[in-house]
C-alpha positions as CSV (number, residue, x, y, z in Angstrom):
1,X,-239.9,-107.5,1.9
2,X,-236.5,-106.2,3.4
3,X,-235.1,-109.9,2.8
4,X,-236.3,-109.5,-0.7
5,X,-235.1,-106.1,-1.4
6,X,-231.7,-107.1,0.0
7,X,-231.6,-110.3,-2.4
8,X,-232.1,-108.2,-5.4
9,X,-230.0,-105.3,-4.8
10,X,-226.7,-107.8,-3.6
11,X,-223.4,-108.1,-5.3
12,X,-224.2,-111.9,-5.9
13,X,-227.4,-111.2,-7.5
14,X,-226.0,-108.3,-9.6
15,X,-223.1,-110.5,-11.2
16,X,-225.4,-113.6,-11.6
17,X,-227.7,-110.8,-13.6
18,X,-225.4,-109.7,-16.1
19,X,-224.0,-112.6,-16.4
20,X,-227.2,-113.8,-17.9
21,X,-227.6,-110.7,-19.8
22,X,-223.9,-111.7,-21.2
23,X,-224.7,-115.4,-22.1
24,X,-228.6,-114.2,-23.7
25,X,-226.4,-111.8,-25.7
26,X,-223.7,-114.3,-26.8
27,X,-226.9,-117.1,-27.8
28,X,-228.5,-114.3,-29.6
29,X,-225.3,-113.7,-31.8
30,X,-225.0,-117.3,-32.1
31,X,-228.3,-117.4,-33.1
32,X,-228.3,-114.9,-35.9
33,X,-225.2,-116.6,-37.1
34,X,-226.6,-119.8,-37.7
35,X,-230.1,-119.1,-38.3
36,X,-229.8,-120.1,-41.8
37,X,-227.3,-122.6,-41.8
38,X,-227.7,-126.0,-40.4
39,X,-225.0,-127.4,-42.6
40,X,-222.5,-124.9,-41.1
41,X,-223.5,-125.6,-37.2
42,X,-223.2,-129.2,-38.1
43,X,-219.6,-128.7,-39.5
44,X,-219.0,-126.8,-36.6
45,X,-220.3,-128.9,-33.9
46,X,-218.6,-131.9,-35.5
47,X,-215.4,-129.9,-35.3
48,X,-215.5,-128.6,-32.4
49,X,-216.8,-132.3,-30.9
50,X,-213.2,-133.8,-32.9
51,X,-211.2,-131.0,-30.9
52,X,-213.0,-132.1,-27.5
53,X,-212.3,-135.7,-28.0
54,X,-208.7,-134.6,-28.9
55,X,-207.3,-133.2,-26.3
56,X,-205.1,-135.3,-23.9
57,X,-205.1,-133.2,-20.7
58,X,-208.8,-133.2,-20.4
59,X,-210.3,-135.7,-18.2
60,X,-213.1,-137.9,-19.8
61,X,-216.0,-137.0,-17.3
62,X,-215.2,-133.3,-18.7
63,X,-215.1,-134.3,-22.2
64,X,-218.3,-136.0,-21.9
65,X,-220.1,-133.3,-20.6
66,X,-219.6,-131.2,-23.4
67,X,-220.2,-133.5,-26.0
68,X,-223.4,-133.3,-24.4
69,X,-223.5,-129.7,-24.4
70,X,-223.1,-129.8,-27.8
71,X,-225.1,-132.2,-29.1
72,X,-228.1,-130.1,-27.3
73,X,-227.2,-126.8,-28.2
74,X,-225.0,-127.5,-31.1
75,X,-223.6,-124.1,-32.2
76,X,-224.0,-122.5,-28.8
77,X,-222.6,-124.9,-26.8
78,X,-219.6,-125.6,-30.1
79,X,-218.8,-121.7,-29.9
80,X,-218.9,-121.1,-26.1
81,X,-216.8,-124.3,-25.8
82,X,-214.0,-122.8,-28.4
83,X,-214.5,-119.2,-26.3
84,X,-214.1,-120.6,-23.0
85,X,-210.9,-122.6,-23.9
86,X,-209.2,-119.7,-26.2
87,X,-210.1,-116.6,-23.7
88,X,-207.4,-114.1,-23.4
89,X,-207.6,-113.5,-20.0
90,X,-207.1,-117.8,-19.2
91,X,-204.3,-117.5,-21.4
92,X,-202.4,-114.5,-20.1
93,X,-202.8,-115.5,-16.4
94,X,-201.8,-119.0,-17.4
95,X,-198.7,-117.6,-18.5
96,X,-198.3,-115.4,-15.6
97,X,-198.9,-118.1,-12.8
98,X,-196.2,-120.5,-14.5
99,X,-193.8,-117.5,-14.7
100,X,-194.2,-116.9,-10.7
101,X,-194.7,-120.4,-9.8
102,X,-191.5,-121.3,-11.4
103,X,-189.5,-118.2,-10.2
104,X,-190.5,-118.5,-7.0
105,X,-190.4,-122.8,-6.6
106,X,-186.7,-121.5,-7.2
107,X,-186.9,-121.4,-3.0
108,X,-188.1,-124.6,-2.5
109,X,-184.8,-126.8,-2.7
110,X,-185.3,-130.5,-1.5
111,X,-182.4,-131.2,1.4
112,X,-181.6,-135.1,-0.2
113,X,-180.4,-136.5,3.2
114,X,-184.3,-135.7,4.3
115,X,-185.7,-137.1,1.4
116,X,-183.6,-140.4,1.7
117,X,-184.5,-141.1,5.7
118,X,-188.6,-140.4,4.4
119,X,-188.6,-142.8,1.7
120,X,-186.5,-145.4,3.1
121,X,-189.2,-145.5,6.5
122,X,-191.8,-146.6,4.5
123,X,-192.5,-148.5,0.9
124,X,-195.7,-146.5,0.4
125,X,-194.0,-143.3,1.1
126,X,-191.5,-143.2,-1.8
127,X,-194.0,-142.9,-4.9
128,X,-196.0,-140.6,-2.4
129,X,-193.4,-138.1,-1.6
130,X,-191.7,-138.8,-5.2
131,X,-194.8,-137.5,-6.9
132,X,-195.9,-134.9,-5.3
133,X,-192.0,-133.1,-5.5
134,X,-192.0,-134.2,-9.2
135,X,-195.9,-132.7,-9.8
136,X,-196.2,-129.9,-7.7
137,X,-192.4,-129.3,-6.4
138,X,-193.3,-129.8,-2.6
139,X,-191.0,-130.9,-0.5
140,X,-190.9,-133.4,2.7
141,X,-189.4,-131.7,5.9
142,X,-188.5,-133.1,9.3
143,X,-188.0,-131.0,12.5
144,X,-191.5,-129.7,12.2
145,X,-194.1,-130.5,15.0
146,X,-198.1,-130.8,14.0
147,X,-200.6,-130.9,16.2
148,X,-204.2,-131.8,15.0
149,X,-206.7,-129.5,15.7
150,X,-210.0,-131.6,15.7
151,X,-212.7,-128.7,15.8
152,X,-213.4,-124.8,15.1
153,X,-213.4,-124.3,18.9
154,X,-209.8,-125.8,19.2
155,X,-208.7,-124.4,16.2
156,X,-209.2,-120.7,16.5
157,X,-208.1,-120.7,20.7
158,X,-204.7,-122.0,18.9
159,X,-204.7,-119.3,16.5
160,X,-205.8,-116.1,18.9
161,X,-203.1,-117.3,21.3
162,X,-200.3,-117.4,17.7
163,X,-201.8,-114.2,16.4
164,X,-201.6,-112.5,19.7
165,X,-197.8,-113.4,19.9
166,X,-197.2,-112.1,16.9
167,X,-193.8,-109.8,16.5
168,X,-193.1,-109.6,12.9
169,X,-195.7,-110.2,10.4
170,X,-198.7,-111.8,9.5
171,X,-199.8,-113.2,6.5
172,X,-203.7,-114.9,6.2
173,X,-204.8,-116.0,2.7
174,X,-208.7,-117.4,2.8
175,X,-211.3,-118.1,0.7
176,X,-214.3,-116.8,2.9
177,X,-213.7,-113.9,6.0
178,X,-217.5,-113.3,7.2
179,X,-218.7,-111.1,9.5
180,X,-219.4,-112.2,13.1
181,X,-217.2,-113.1,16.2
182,X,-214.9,-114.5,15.1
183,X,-213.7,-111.6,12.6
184,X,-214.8,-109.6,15.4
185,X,-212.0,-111.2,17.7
186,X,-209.3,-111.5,14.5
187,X,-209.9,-107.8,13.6
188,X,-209.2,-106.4,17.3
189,X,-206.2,-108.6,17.6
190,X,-204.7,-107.4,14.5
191,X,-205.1,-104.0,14.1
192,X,-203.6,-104.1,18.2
193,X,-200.7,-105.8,15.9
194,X,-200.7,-103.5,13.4
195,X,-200.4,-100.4,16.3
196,X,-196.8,-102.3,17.6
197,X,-195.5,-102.5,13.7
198,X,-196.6,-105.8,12.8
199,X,-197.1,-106.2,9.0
200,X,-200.7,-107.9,8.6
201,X,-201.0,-108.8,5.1
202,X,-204.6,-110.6,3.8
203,X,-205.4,-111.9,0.8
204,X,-208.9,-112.6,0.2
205,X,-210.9,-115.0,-2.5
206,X,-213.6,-112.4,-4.5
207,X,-216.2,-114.7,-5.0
208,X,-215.5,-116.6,-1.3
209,X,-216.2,-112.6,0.4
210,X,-218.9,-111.1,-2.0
211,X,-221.4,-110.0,-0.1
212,X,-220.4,-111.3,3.7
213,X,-219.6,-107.2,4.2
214,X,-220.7,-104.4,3.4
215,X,-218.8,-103.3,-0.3
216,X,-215.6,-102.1,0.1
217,X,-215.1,-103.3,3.4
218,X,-211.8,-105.2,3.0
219,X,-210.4,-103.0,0.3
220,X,-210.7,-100.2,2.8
221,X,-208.8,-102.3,5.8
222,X,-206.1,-100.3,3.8
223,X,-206.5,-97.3,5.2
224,X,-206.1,-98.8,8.6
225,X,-202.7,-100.0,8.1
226,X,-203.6,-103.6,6.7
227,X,-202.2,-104.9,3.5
228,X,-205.1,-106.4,2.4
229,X,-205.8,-107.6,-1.3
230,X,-208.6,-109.5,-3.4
231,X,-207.9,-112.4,-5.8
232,X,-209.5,-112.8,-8.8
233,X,-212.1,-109.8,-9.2
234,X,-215.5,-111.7,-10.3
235,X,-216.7,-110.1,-13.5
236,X,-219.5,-111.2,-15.0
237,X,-218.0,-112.6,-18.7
238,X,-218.1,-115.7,-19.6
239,X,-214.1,-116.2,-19.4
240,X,-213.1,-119.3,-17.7
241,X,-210.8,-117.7,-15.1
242,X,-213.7,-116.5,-13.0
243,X,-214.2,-120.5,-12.0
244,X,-210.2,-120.2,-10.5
245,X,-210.7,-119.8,-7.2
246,X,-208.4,-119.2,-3.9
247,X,-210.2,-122.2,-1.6
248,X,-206.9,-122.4,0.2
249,X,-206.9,-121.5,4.2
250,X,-203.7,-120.2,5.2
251,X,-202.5,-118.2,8.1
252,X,-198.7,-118.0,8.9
253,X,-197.1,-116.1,12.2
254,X,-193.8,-114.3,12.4
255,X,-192.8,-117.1,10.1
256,X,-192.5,-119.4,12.6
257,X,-196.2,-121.0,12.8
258,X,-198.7,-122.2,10.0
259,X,-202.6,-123.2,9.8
260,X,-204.5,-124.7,7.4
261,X,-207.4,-127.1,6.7
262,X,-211.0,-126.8,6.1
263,X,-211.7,-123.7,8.5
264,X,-212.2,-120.5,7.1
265,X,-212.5,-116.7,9.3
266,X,-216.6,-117.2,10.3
267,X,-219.0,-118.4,12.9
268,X,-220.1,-121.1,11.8
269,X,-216.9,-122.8,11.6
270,X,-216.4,-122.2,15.4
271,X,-220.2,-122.9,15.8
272,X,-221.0,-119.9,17.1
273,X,-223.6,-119.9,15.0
274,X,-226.0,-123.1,14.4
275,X,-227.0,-123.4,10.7
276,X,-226.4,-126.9,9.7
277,X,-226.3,-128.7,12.9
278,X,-223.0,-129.1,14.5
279,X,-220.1,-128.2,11.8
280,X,-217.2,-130.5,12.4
281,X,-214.4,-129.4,10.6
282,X,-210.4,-130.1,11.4
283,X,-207.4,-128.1,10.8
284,X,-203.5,-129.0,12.0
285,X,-200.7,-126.4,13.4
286,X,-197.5,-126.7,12.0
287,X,-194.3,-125.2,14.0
288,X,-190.9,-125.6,12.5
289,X,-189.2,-125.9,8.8
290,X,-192.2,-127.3,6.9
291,X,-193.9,-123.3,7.9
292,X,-190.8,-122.2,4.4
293,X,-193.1,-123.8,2.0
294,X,-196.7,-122.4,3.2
295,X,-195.0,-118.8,2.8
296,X,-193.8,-119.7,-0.5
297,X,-197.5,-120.9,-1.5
298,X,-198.9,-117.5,-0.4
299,X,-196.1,-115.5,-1.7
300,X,-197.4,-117.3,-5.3
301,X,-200.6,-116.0,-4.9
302,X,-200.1,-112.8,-3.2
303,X,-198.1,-111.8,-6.5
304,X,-200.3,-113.3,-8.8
305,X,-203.0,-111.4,-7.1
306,X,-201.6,-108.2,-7.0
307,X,-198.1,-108.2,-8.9
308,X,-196.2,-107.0,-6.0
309,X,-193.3,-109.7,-4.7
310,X,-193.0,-110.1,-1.0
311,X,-189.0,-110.4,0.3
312,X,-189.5,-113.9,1.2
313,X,-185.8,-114.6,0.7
314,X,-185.0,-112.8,3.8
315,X,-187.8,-115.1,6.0
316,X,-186.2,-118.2,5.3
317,X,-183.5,-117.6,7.9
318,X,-185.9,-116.9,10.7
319,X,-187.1,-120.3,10.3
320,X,-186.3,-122.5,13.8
321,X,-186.1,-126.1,13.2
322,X,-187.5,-128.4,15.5
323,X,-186.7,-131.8,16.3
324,X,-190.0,-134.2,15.9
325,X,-191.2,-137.8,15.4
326,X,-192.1,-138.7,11.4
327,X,-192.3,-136.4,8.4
328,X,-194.5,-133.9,6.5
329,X,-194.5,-132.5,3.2
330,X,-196.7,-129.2,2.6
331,X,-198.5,-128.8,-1.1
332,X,-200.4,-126.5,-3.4
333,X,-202.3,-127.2,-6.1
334,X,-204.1,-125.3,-8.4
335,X,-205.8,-125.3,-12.3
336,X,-203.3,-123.5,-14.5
337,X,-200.6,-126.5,-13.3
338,X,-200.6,-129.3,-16.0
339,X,-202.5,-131.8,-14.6
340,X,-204.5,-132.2,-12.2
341,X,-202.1,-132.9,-8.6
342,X,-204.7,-133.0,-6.2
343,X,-207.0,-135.5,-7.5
344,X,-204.2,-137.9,-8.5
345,X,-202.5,-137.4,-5.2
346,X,-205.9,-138.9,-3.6
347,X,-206.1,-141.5,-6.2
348,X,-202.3,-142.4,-5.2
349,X,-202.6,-142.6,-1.7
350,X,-206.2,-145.4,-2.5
351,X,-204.2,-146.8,-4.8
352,X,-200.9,-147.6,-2.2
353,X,-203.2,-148.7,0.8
354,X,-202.8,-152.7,2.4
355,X,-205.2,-152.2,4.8
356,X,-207.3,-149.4,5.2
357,X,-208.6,-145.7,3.3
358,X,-210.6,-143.4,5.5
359,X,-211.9,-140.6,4.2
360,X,-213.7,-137.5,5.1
361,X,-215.4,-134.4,2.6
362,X,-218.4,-132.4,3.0
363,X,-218.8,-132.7,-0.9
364,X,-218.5,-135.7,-3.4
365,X,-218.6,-135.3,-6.7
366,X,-216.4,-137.4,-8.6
367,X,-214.6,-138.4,-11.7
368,X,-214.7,-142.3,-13.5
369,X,-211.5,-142.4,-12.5
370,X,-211.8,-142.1,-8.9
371,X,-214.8,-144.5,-8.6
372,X,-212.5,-147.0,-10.5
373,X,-209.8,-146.4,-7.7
374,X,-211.9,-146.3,-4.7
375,X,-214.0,-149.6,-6.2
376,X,-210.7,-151.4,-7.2
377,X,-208.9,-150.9,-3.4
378,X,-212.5,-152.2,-1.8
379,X,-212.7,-155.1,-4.0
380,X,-208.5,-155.9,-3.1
381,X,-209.5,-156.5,0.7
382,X,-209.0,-153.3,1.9
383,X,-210.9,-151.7,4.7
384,X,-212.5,-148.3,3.1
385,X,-214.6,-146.0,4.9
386,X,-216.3,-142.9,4.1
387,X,-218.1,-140.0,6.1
388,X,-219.9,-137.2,4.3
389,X,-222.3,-134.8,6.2
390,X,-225.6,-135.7,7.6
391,X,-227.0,-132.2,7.2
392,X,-226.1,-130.4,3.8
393,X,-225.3,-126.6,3.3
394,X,-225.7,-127.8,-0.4
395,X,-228.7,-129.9,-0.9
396,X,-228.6,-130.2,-4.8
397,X,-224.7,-131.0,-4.1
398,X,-225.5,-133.7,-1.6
399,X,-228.2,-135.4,-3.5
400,X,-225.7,-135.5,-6.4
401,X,-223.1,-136.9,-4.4
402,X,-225.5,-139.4,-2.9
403,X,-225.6,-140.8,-6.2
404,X,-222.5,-142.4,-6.4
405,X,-223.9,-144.7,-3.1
406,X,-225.2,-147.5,-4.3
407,X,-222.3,-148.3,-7.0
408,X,-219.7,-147.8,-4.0
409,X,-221.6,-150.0,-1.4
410,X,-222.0,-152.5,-4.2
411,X,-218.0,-153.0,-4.5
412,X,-217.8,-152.8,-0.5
413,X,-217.1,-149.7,0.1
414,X,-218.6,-148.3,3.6
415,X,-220.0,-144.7,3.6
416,X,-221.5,-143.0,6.9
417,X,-223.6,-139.6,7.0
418,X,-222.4,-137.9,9.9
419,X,-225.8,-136.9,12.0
420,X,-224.6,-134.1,14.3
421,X,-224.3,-131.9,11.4
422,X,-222.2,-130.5,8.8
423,X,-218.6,-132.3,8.2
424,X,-216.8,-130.3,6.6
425,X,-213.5,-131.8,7.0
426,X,-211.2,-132.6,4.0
427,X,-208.8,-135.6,5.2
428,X,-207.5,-139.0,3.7
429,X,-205.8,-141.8,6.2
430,X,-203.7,-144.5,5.0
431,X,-203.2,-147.4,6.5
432,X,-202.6,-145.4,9.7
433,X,-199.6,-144.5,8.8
434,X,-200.2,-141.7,5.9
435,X,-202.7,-139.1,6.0
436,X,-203.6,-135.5,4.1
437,X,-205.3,-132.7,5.7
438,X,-205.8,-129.6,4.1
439,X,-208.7,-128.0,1.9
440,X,-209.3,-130.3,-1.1
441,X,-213.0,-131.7,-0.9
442,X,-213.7,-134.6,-3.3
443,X,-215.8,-133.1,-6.2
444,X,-214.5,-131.2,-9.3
445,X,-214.1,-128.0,-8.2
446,X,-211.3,-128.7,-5.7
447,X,-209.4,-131.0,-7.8
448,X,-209.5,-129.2,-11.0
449,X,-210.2,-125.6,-10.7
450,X,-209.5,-124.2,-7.2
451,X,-206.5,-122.9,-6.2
452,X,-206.1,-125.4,-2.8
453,X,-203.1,-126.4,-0.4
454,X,-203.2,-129.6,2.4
455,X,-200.2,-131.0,3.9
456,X,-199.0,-135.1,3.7
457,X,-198.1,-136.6,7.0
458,X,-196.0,-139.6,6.7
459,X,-195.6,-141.8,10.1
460,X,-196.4,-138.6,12.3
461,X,-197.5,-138.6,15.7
462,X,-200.6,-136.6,14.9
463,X,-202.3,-139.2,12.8
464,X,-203.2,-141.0,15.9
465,X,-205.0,-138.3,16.6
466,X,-206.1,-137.9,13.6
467,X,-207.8,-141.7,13.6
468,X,-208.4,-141.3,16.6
469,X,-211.1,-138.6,16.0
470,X,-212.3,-140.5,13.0
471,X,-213.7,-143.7,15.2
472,X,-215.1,-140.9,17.2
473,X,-217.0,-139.7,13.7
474,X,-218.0,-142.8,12.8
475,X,-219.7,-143.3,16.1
476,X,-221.7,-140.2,15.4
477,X,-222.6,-141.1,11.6
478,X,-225.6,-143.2,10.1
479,X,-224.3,-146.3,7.9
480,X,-225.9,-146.3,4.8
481,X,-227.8,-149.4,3.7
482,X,-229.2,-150.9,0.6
483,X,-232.5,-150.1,2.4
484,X,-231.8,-146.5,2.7
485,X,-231.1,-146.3,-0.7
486,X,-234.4,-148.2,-1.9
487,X,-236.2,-145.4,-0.2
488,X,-235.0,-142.6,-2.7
489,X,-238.3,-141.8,-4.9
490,X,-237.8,-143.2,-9.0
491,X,-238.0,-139.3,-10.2
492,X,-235.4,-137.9,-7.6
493,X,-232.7,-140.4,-8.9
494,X,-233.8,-139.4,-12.7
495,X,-233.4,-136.0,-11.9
496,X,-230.0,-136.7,-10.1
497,X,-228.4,-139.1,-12.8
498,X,-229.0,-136.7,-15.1
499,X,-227.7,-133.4,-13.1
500,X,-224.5,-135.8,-12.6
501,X,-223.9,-135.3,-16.7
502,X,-223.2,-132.0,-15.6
503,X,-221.0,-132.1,-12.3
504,X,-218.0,-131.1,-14.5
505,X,-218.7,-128.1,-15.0
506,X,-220.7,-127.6,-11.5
C-alpha cells in the first residue's frame, strides 16, 4: 500500500497525469472542431501529410511515423503535428542555443599544425576529424593523456581521488544524480571543497533527477554553498522541448582533468546495488589540452540553462599540455544543431572501416539509414560485432531493439547479449585504430534529441585497452542464432514490428 501511495503521489506520476489531462483536452478541442467536417480534416490531414513529406531535414523513419499518425487520427494527429513543430517555446530556445553555441564556439579555435599531423597519420582520420570540426566545431588536440576506465568501480576511485584534489573549481553536468553511496561519498567530498573556497558548480537534467530525491533537494544544495542548476524544467505541455534532454556526463577538475562516458552519479553504476545483474558500463579520463573543449560544452549549457555566462576565457590559460602518443578530438551534439551529428558521425566511422566495427549500446533503436550502413560494411567483408545487454532495464526497449536481429544476422553482421548483466556502455571501434566513447546509445533519442557529448580517439594508446576489454565482453555474451530467433512467439514479433512504427518518437 505505501509502494502504491508513493507511486501516485510522485513527481513522475503527477507530470505524466496532466500531461494526459493536456492531450484529452487538446483531442477534445480537436474533436469539436471537426466533428462536422470530414471534408475539412481531410484537407487538413492531406496538408499537413504534403508539409511532412516536405521537409528536407527530417529523417524518413520520422516522417513515416507520422504519416502514420495521421492517417489514424487524422485531424489529431495533423494538428498536434503542426503544434509540436511551430511551438514557441522550440522556437525561442532554438534561437537561443545557436546564439550561445556560436558565441561561445568563438573559443574553440583549431591549431592547423595539429590538424595537419592527425590527418596526415591516417586516411580514415581526415573525413573523420574534417566532419566533425565542420558539423559540430570540435576540434582534434594532442598533448592530452586518456586513460580508459573499464568499469563504475574504476571509474569513480579515479574520480574521488580528482575531486579530492581539487583547488579551484568544479564543474559536474549529469543527466541522472541518485541517492545512495555514491552521492553519499560525492556530496561529503564537495561540500569539504566547498569549506576551502572551491567553486562546485552542478548542472542537473530535470527529467534524469525527478523523483531520485526528495523535492527540492538539489535546488536547495544552494544554500550550502553549491552552484547548482536544473536544465530544462519538465512541464507537462505538449511542447516539443520537454523531449531535449541533457544525457551528457561531464565532470571537469580545476580545469585540468575531464570525465565522461556512460556513468552517471548512482549505485548502480558502481554496482553497489544489484538490479540488472552486473552493470558494465566504461568511461575514459582525459588530462591535458583536449579538458578546453569539455568546459566549453558545459559552459554552453550552463548558460542555456540558466542565462548566467561562466568566465571561461580566463581558464583557458590554466590549461597544462601534456605530451602523449595519438590524438583526440572531444564533441557535443545536441537537437537544435542542423542535423543530426551524432548519428552521422557513427554512420561515418561504419562507413570508413577495412577491417572491423565493434560496437557497444545498452539500447538499439535505429534509423533505415543506419541498418543500410551497418548491412552495407558486413556485406563488404568487414568484421562487425555487436554487444547489447543480456538483462534489460527497458524490456519494451530491448524487445524493440531485438527486432532489428534477424535482418542484421542475415547480412553477417554478429550481435552478442552480454549475460552478466546490463551493458550500458556507449562505444564504437574502428579498425583498432579509431574509437568513440562517450554517451550516445544507438536509438533515436541519443541521436536526435538529447543533448550528448563523447570523445574520438584516433591512433591512441587507450584503444588497446579499449579492445582489449571488448574480447573480454564478448567472452561473457551469448551469440545470437537463427535458432534463438525462431524461438520468439508469432504475436510477440507482431506486437514488436508494429511498436517499431513508433520508435521515432519513443
Amino acid at each position: 500500500m505505501r509502494k502504491f501511495f508513493k507511486f501516485f503521489t510522485s513527481s513522475k506520476f503527477v507530470l505524466f497525469f496532466t500531461f494526459i489531462i493536456n492531450v484529452i483536452i487538446f483531442a477534445l478541442m480537436v474533436a469539436l472542431i471537426g466533428y462536422y467536417s470530414y471534408l475539412i480534416i481531410s484537407i487538413v490531414s492531406l496538408i499537413v501529410s504534403l508539409i511532412v513529406m516536405s521537409r528536407s531535414t527530417d529523417e524518413p523513419a520520422y516522417k513515416l511515423t507520422w504519416l502514420l499518425v495521421i492517417i489514424m487520427l487524422p485531424l489529431f494527429g495533423a494538428v498536434l503535428y503542426l503544434y509540436l513543430k511551430s511551438g514557441k517555446m522550440s522556437r525561442k530556445m532554438k534561437k537561443k542555443w545557436r546564439a550561445i553555441a556560436t558565441e561561445n564556439n568563438d573559443y574553440l579555435i583549431q591549431n592547423s599544425s595539429v590538424y595537419e599531423k592527425a590527418t596526415q597519420k591516417h586516411n580514415i582520420y581526415k573525413n573523420q576529424i574534417s566532419y566533425l570540426g565542420n558539423s559540430a566545431g570540435a576540434i582534434v588536440y594532442e598533448n592530452s593523456q586518456v586513460k580508459y576506465l573499464k568499469n563504475g568501480e574504476t571509474f569513480f576511485a579515479n574520480f574521488f581521488e580528482d575531486l579530492e584534489k581539487a583547488k579551484k573549481n568544479i564543474f559536474l553536468e549529469y543527466f541522472i544524480i541518485k541517492p545512495g553511496k555514491i552521492w553519499d561519498k560525492t556530496y561529503e567530498i564537495l561540500t569539504k571543497k566547498i569549506k576551502q573556497g572551491v567553486k562546485v558548480y552542478i548542472l542537473y537534467d530535470d527529467f534524469g533527477c525527478i523523483d531520485r530525491f526528495p523535492r527540492k533537494y538539489l535546488k536547495n544544495l544552494n544554500k550550502q554553498g553549491f552552484i547548482c542548476k536544473e536544465f530544462n524544467k519538465c512541464r507537462p505541455t505538449l511542447d516539443r522541448f520537454n523531449n531535449y534532454r541533457d544525457h551528457r556526463k561531464i565532470a571537469i577538475i580545476d580545469n585540468a582533468v575531464a570525465y565522461t562516458g556512460g556513468i552517471n552519479i548512482g549505485d548502480e553504476y558502481a554496482n553497489i546495488v544489484d538490479k540488472f545483474g552486473y552493470w558494465k558500463d566504461t568511461g575514459v579520463r582525459i588530462e591535458g589540452d583536449a579538458v578546453w573543449s569539455f568546459i566549453v560544452f558545459f559552459a554552453n549549457n550552463w548558460e542555456l540553462a540558466t542565462k548566467e555566462v561562466l568566465p571561461i576565457s580566463s581558464m583557458h590559460s590554466t590549461i597544462s599540455g601534456i605530451k602523449s602518443y595519438g590524438y583526440i578530438q572531444p564533441y557535443a551534439t545536441g537537437p537544435l544543431s542542423n542535423e543530426p551529428v551524432a548519428r552521422n558521425n557513427y554512420i561515418r566511422m561504419i562507413n570508413s572501416a577495412q577491417k572491423s566495427v565493434c560496437i557497444t549500446s545498452p539500447y538499439f533503436i535505429i534509423d533505415g539509414a543506419m541498418i543500410s550502413a551497418l548491412k552495407l560494411c558486413a556485406r563488404s567483408g568487414v568484421d562487425v560485432k555487436i554487444i547489447l545487454p543480456g538483462k534489460p532495464d527497458k524490456k519494451l526497449i530491448y524487445k524493440i531493439g531485438r527486432s532489428y536481429y534477424e535482418e542484421l544476422i542475415n547480412a553477417g553482421i554478429k550481435i552478442y547479449e552480454y549475460t552478466p548483466g546490463f551493458n550500458h556502455a556507449k562505444m564504437v571501434i574502428v579498425d583498432d585504430i579509431m574509437a568513440s566513447v562517450g554517451t550516445i546509445n544507438f536509438d533515436f533519442r541519443s541521436l536526435y534529441l538529447h543533448f550528448e557529448n563523447a570523445v574520438m580517439l584516433y591512433n591512441n594508446g587507450c584503444i588497446e585497452d579499449i579492445m582489449d576489454d571488448f574480447v573480454d565482453m564478448l567472452g561473457k555474451s551469448k551469440k545470437i542464432t537463427h535458432e534463438d530467433l525462431k524461438k520468439r512467439k508469432w504475436y510477440e514479433r507482431l506486437f514488436v514490428n508494429i511498436l517499431k512504427f513508433f520508435a521515432p518518437l519513443m
